[in-house]
C-alpha positions as CSV (number, residue, x, y, z in Angstrom):
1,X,-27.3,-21.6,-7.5
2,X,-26.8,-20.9,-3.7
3,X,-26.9,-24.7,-3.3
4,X,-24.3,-25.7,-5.7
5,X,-21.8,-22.7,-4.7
6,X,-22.2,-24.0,-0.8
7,X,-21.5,-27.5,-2.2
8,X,-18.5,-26.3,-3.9
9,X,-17.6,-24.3,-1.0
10,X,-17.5,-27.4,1.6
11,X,-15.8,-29.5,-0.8
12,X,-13.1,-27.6,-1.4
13,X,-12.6,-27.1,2.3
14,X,-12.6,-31.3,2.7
15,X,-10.3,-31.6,0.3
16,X,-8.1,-29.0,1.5
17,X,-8.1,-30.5,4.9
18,X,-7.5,-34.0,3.5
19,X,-4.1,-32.4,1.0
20,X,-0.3,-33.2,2.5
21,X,1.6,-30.5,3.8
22,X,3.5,-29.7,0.6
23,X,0.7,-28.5,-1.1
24,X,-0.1,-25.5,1.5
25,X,3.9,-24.7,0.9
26,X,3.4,-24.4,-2.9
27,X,0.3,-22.2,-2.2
28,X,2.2,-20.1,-0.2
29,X,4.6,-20.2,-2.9
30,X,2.5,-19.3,-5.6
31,X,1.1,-16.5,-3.3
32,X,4.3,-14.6,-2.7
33,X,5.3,-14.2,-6.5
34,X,2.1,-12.3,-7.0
35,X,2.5,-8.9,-6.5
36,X,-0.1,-6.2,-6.6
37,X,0.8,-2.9,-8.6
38,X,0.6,-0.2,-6.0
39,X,2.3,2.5,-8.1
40,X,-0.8,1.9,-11.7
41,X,-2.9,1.3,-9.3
42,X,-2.3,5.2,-7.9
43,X,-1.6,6.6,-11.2
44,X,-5.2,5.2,-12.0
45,X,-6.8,6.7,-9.1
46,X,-4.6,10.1,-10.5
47,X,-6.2,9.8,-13.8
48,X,-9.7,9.1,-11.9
49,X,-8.8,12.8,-9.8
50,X,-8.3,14.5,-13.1
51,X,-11.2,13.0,-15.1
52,X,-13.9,14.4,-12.3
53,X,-12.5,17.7,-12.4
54,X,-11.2,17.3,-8.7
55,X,-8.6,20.1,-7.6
56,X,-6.9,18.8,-4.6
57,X,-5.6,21.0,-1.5
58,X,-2.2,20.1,0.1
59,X,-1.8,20.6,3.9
60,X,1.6,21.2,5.0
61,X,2.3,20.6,8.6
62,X,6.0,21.6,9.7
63,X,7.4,22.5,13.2
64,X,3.9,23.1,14.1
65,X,3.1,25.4,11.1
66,X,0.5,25.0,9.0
67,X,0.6,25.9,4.9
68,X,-2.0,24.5,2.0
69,X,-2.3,24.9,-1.1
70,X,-4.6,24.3,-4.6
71,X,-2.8,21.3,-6.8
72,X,-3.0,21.6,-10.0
73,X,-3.9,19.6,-12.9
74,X,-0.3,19.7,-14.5
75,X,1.3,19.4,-10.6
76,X,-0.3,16.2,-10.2
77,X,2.0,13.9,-11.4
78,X,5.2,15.0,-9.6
79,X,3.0,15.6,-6.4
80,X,1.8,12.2,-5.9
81,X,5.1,10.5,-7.3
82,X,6.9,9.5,-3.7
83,X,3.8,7.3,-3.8
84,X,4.6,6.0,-7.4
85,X,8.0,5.6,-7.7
86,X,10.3,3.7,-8.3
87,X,7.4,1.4,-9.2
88,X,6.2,-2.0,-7.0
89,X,5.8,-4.1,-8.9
90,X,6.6,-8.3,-9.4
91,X,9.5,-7.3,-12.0
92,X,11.2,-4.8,-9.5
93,X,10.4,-6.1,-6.0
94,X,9.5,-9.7,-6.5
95,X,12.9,-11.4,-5.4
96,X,13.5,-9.3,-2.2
97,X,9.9,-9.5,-0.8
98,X,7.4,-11.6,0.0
99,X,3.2,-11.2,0.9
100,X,1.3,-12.7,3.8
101,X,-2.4,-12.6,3.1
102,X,-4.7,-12.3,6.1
103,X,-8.4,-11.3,7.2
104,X,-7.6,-8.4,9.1
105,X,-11.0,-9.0,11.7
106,X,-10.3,-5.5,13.7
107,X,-10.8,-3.9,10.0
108,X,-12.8,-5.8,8.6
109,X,-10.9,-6.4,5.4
110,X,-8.6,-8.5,3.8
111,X,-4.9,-7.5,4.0
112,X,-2.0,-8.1,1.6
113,X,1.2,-7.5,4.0
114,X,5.2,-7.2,2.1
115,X,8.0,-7.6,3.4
116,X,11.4,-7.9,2.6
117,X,13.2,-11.4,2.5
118,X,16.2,-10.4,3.5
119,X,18.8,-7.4,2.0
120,X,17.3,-5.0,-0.2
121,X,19.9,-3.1,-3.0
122,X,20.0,0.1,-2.0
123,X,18.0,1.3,-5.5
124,X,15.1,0.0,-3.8
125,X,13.8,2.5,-0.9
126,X,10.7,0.6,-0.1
127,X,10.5,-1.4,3.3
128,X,7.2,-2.3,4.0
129,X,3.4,-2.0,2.5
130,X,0.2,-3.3,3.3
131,X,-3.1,-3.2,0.9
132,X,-6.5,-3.2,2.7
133,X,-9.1,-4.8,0.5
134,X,-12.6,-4.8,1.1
135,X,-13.9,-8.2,1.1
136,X,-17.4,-8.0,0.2
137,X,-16.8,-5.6,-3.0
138,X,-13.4,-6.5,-3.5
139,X,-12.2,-2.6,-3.7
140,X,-8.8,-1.4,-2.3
141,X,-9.6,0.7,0.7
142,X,-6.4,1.6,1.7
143,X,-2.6,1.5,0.9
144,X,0.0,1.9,3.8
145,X,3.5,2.2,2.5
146,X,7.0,2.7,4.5
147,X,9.7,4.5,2.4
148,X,13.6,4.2,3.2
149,X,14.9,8.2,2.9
150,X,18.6,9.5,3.4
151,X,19.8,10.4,6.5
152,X,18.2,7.8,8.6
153,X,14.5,9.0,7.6
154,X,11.5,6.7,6.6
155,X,8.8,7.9,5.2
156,X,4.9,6.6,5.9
157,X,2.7,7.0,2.9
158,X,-1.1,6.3,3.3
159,X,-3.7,6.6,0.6
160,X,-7.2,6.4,1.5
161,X,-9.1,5.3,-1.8
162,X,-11.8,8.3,-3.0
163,X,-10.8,10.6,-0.1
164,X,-6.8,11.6,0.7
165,X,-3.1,10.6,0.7
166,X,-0.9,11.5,3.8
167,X,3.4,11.8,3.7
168,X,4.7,11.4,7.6
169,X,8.9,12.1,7.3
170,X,10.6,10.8,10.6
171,X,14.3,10.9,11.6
172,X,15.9,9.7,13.9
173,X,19.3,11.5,15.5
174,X,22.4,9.6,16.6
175,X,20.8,8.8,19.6
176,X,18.3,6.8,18.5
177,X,15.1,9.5,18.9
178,X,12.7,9.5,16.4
179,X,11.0,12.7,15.8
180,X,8.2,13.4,13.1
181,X,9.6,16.1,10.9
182,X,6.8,17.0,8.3
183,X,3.5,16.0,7.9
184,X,1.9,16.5,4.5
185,X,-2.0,15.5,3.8
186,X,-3.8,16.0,0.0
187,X,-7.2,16.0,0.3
188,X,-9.6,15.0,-3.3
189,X,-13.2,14.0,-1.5
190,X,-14.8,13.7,1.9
């Protein structure tokens, strides 16, 4: 079996080398209206928190303050929906982004990189997102996510699959300073 999948293996690579240009473009093409659905894929990992009984703590971090609290079950939904919504998926976001994918070698995984193509309407907030996936069990091992807020704020949303989800808020003032505002962390496993 080895044999015939390292056969298959180098003969796809011959052929690829040996294809005109235009058929890389359309593979590129075809890569960039696939989108992967970041927001089910969270609300399945919510379901997943719920189903094992997990209560999860939120860490507050604000001027140097620090607050936490229990979540619970019936919280869930709105706590974890700036990570949800408004959904990504190939309906919503497909025209106004596009995906690189790349072996990440300093991680060790494969990553799935959007970004916009140009102007996005302003019903859109999101302005960047990356998906780590493990190559060798194919498993999302991260999500990195940058959110467009009102008054010159973005917002950096990270969920570590199995383990947490952290909400960084930065602004910026008029002249151009960027200062981290709140810092909010929900912990589910270790």
């Amino acid at each position: 079996m080895k044999i015939h999948f390292s056969f298959a293996l180098l003969l796809i690579v011959q052929l690829s080398c040996t294809q005109p240009n235009n058929t890389v473009k359309q593979v590129q093409e075809k890569e960039n209206s696939e989108f992967f659905p970041v927001g089910n894929y969270i609300k399945g990992q919510l379901i997943d928190i719920q189903n094992k009984g997990i209560t999860p703590i939120k860490f507050i971090k604000k001027n140097e303050a620090l607050d936490s609290s229990w979540i619970k079950t019936s919280q869930m939904e709105s706590e974890f929906s700036e990570y949800t919504e408004p959904s990504i998926d190939s309906i919503t976001v497909a025209p106004f982004f596009t995906v690189k994918k790349f072996f990440d070698q300093t991680l060790n995984l494969i990553t799935l990189s959007y970004d916009p193509t140009g102007p996005i309407p302003d019903s859109i907030p999101w302005r960047h997102w990356d998906i780590y996936i493990d190559p060798e069990t194919n498993t999302i091992k991260r999500i990195y996510l940058v959110k467009s807020l009102k008054n010159n704020s973005i917002r950096q949303l990270t969920w570590i699959t199995g383990k947490y989800c952290k909400a960084i808020t930065i602004e910026e003032d008029l002249q151009g300073k960027s200062t981290i505002s709140n810092e909010v962390i929900i912990k589910w496993g270790y």
